[in-house]
N, C-alpha and C positions, 0 to 999 in steps of 0.2 A: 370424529375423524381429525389425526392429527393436520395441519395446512402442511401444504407442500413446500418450498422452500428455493427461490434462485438468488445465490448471491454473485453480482458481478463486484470484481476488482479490476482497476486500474493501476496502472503505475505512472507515478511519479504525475500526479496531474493537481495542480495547483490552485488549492482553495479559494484562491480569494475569485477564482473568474466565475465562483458560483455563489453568490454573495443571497442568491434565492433559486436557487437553482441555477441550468446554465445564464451569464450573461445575455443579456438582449441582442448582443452582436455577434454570436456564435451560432456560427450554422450548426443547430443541435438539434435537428426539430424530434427526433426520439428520444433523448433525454428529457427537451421540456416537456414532452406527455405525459413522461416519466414521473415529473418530477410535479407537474398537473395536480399529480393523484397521489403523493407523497410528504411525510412526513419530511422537511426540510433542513437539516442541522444545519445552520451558519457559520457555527464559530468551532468545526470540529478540528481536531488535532491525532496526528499521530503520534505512538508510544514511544517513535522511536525512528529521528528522519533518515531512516537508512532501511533499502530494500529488507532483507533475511532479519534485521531484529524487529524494526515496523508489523512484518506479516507475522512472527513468532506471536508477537501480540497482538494483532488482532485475532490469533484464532485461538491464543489459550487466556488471553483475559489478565496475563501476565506480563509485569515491566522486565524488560531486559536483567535489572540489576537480578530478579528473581528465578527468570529462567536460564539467564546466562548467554542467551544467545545477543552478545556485544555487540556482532558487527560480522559481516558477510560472509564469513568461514567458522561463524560459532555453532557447533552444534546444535541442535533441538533437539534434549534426552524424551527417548520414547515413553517417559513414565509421566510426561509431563501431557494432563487430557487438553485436546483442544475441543470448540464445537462442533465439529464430526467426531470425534469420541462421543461426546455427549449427545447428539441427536442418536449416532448408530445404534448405540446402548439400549435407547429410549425407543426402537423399532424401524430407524429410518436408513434406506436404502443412502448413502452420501457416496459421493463421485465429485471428482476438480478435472478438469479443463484445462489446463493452462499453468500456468506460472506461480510458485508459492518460496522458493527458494529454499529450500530445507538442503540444511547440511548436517551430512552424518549417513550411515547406513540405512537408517529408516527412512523411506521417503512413500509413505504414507500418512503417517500422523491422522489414525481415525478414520480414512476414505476408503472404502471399500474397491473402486473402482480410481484409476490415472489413464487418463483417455491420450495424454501423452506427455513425450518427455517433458525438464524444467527446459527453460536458455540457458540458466547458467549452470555454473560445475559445482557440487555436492562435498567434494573435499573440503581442505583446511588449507589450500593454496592460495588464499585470499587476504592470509592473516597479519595483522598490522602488530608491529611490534613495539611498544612503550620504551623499549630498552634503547632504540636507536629513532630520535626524535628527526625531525627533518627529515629521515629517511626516503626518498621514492622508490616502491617499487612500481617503476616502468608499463610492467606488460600488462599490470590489471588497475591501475589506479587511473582516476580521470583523470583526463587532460583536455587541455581547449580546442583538441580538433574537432567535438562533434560540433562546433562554433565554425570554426572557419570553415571547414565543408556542409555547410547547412546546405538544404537546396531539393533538387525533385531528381526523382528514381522512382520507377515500376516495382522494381523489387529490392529489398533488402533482405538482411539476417532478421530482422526484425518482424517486416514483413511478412517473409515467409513463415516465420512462428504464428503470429497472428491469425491470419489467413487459415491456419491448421486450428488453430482453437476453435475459433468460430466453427469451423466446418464439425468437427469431432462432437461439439456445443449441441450442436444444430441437430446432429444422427441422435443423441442420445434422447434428448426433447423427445424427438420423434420418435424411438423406443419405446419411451417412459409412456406416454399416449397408448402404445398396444393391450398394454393392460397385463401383460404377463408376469409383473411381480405387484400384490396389491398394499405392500408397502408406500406410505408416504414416504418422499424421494426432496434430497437438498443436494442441489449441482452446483457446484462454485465455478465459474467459469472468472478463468485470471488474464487477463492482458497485455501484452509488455510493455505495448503505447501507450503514454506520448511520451513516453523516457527517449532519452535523448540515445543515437547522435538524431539529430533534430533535418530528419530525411520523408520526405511526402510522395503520393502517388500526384501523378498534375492535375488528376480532375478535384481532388481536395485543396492543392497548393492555389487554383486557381481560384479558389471560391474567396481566397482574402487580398487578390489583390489589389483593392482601394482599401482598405482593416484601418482602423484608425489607431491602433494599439499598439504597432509595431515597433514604438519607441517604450520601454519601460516607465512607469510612472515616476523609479526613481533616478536619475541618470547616473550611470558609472562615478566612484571617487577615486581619488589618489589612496595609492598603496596606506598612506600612512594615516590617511583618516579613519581606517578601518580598527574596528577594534580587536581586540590579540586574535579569537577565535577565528574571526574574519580573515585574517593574514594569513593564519594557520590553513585556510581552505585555497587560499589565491595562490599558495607554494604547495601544497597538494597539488593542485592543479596546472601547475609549471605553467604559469602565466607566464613568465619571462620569456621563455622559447614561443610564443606567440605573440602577433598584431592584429590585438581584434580591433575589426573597424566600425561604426554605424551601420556600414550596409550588412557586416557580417551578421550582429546583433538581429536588427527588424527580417532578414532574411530565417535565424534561429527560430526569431519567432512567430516567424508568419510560418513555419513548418510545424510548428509546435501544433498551432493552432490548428493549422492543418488536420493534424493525426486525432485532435480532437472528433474531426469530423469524422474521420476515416474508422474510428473508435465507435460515433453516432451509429452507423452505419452497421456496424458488426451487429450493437446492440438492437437496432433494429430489427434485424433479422430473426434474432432471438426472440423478440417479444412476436414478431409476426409467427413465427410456430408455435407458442402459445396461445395465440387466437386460435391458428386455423386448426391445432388439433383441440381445442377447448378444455385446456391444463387452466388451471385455478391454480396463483402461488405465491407468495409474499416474496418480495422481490426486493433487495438490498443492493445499493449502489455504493460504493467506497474505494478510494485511494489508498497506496500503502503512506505515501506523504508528497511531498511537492516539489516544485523546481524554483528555483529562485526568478529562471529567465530573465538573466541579466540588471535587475534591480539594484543597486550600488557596482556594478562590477560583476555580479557573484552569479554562479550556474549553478545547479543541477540543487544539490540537496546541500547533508550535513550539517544544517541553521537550524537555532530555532527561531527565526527571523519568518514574519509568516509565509511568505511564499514558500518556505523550505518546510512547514510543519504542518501549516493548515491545508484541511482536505474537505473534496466536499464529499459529503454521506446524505443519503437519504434511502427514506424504509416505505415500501408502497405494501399497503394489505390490501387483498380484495374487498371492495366495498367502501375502502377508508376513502375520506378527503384531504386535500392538501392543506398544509399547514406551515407552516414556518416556527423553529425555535430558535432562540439565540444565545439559551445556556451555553457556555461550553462546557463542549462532550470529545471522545476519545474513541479512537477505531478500534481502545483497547478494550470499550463497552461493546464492543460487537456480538460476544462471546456472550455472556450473560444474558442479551436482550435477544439474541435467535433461543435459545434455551427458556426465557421467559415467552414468548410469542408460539410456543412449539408447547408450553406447557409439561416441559424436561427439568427435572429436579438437580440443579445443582450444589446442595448444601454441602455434600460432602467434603468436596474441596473450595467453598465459596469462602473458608477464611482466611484460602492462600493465595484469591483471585483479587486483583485491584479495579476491575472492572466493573463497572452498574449497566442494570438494566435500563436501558431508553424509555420505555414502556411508559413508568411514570409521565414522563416527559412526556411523550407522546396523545397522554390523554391530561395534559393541561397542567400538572403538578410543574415546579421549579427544581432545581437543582441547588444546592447547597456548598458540596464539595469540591477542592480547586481538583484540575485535569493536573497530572505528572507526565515530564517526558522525560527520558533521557539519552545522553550518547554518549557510547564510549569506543568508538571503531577511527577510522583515519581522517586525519588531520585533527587530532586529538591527543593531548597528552596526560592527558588526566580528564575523569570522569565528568560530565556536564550535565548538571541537573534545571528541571526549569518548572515553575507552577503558574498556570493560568488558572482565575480567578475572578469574576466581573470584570469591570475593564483593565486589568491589572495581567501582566506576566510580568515573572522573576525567573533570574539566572542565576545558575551559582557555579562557579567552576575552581577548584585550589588554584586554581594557577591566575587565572585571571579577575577584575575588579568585577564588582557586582553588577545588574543590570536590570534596570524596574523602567517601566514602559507601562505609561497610559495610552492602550490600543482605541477609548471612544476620542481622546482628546487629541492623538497620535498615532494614526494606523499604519506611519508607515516606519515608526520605530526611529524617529531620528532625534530623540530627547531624550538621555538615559535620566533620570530622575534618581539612582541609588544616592548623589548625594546632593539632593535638595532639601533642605529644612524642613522644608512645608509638608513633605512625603516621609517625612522620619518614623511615623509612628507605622503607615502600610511598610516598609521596609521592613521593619526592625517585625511586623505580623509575620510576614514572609520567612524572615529568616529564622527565627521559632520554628511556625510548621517546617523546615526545610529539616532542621537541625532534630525533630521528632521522628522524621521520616527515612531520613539518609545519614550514614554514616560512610560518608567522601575516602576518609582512610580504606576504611575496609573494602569500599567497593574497590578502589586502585588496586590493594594486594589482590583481588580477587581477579579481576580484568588480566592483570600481569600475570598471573599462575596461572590462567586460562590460557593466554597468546603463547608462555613458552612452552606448556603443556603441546599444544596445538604444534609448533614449529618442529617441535622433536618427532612426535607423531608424521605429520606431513612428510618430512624428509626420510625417515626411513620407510615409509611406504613407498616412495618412490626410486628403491634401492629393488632392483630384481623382479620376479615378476608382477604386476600391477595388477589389483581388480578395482574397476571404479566403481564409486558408489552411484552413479548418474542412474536415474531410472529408465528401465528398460519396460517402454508399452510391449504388452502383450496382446498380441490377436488373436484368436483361438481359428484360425481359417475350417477348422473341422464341422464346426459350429455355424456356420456362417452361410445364409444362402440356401442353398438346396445339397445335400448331401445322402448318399444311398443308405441311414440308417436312419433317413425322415421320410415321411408319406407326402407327398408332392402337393397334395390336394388340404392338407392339415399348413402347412408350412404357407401357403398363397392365404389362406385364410387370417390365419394366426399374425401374418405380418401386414395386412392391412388395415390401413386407418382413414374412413369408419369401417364397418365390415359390411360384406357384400350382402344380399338379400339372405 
């Protein structure tokens, strides 16, 4: 019997506060159970620090540069399989929850079941263009007000999505339990918290306030100590047009933290309807990438600076113990190790996926191979590639100087070592495999024929009449409850869990 399957995603929630799980200081207590019974990744990374190309990769195993989805408004082509392609295939009922951001027509990719709409919007109205550098567009690019209005609300946009996943989360569990389809079943239930604007309910906001953390480990620099990419995100972010203050800063992220709980909490619930209806299921926890939360100056994502890349993951099996690993691994290994652990063959495209299976790992074996990320979406003007490695990450970008960081000796990235002597020979390794791996030219023409392709696209569809792509849940109300073409006495039976005498 194949095992059943819950992957929870997060967003934008940042690695390093789960250094073995949650922090000591984080009101988490259903994560740390979680994470008790859990295979523990330390040093994980995403594909790709930006929402829609991050989750493209985590669910098909593939880097951005391969599947193309750049950056918040790039497509996901439908021929591309992710892990619900490949469990469905292989017999398994799959269903999402929540938040995956897919843009394009299809917005399934493999799920049999969308329990509800995405947050965000499905078009190409997103799309950053190469062609005009500096460029802001205004209405959808960040800016520093989820910073300066940090702070406590009952309800947000955010919120309110939330609150819907869980709930939708929650009825299906409790579905899947009746037993009426006896397919093994993988429900992704996605997140939007703790992604900023950085807004809490007060009984979570209230739980940090003595937090000792609420100053960043690294404090804000001057504009000009930053390096090119850095600058590049601080005018994305129309820093200028803002005065962030200290108080604004530890109030960001004492919400931040907040929503962590507020997150705990959901997750909770879910695992309490797996007890109480006695589902068995390997249970996967993951980020799509992380927040920088004020660290040199810098918010939200777009770095590969670890607060902006590392995430934390972890994989519980029934019966397993907890463990800790400290390879680094990639959310873009997700894909391959639910497919390995599911005992789902994926050869057939496994020599266009860049992903590995955990698995090894998992039962004691090492890792070998460095982790790839890349970005190529806003405050970007050319392609950024990066490889992590033992205690080693390298950057390469055409436009800007190189970037080598001893993460055991320097965790917090503040010694570029690309031109130190001593390091000449790990550079000069790096930049080999980099130059094996990527070809920066090509990927720039590709990125750039993507964005004006996109632009042209975008703007005549919004010429006349509109059909969106935004997913539309479906309810079958005929279906549902009690209805005069069911036996009253079959339908009370069939939908209770355990069953009556």
């Amino acid at each position: 019997m194949k095992p059943n399957i819950l992957i929870v995603m997060v967003d934008q929630l940042n690695g390093t506060l789960f250094p073995d799980g949650p922090a000591d200081w984080l009101h988490a207590p259903n994560l740390k159970a979680l994470a008790a019974r859990s295979t523990r990744f330390r040093n994980a990374y995403t594909a790709s620090p930006l929402c829609a190309p991050g989750r493209a990769s985590f669910m098909s195993g593939q880097l951005p540069s391969i599947s193309r989805v750049y950056d918040n408004a790039a497509e996901f082509a439908s021929d591309i399989p992710t892990y619900a392609h490949h469990l469905r295939r292989a017999g398994y009922y799959t269903c999402l929850s929540g938040k995956m951001h897919f843009v394009g027509p299809d917005q399934m990719h493999g799920f049999e079941d969308r329990l509800t709409t995405d947050i965000y919007p499905a078009d190409f109205g997103w799309t950053p263009d190469y062609r005009k550098p500096g460029e802001r567009i205004d209405w959808w690019y960040h800016n520093m007000g989820s910073v300066t209005g940090a702070g406590v609300a009952e309800i947000s946009n955010q919120m309110e999505y939330d609150d819907e996943v869980a709930h939708f989360a929650k009825m299906k569990l409790y579905d899947l339990a009746r037993g009426h389809d006896d397919r093994p079943w993988a429900l992704t239930v996605s997140f939007t918290h703790p992604h900023d604007p950085y807004v809490a309910r007060k009984k979570y906001w209230d739980l940090y306030e003595d937090c000792e953390h609420l100053d960043p480990p690294v404090p804000p620099m001057d504009y000009e100590d930053h390096d090119p990419h850095s600058k590049r995100i601080f005018d994305a972010n129309d820093w200028r047009s803002f005065d962030i203050s200290p108080e604004d800063v530890r109030r960001s992220r004492r919400a931040y933290f907040a929503n962590i709980s507020y997150l705990d909490d959901k997750i909770g619930e879910l695992m309490q309807v797996l007890g109480d209806t006695r589902q068995e299921a390997i249970v996967l926890f993951v980020s799509d990438h992380g927040d920088m939360l004020g660290e040199r100056g810098l918010w939200f994502k777009m770095s590969f600076f670890e607060g902006s890349s590392r995430v934390p993951m972890m994989v519980a099996v029934p019966g397993g113990e907890g463990q800790l690993v400290t390879d680094p691994v990639s959310n873009i290994d997700v894909c391959p190790t639910l497919c390995d652990l599911a005992g789902v063959d994926m050869s057939e495209v496994s020599p266009w996926t860049a992903g590995e299976s955990l698995v090894p790992l998992m039962n004691g074996k090492g890792r070998e191979t460095p982790v790839a990320m890349e970005y190529a979406a806003e405050a970007s003007y050319a392609p950024m590639v990066c490889l992590r490695q033992g205690p080693w990450k390298y950057t390469r970008c055409a436009l800007d100087p190189d970037q080598l960081f001893d993460l055991d000796a320097d965790p917090h990235e503040l010694t570029n070592l690309a031109d130190d002597p001593a390091q000449a020979d790990v550079l000069a390794d790096f930049r080999t495999q980099a130059d094996a791996r990527w070809d920066l030219d090509r990927f720039d023409a590709d990125v750039r024929q993507s964005q004006a392709r996109r632009w042209v696209v975008y703007e005549a569809l919004r010429e006349g009449g509109y059909y969106p792509w935004d997913y539309q849940p479906l309810q079958k109300a005929s279906e549902r409850y009690m209805r005069n073409h069911m036996d009253l006495n079959v339908v009370e039976e069939n939908q209770r869990f355990p069953r009556g005498e």
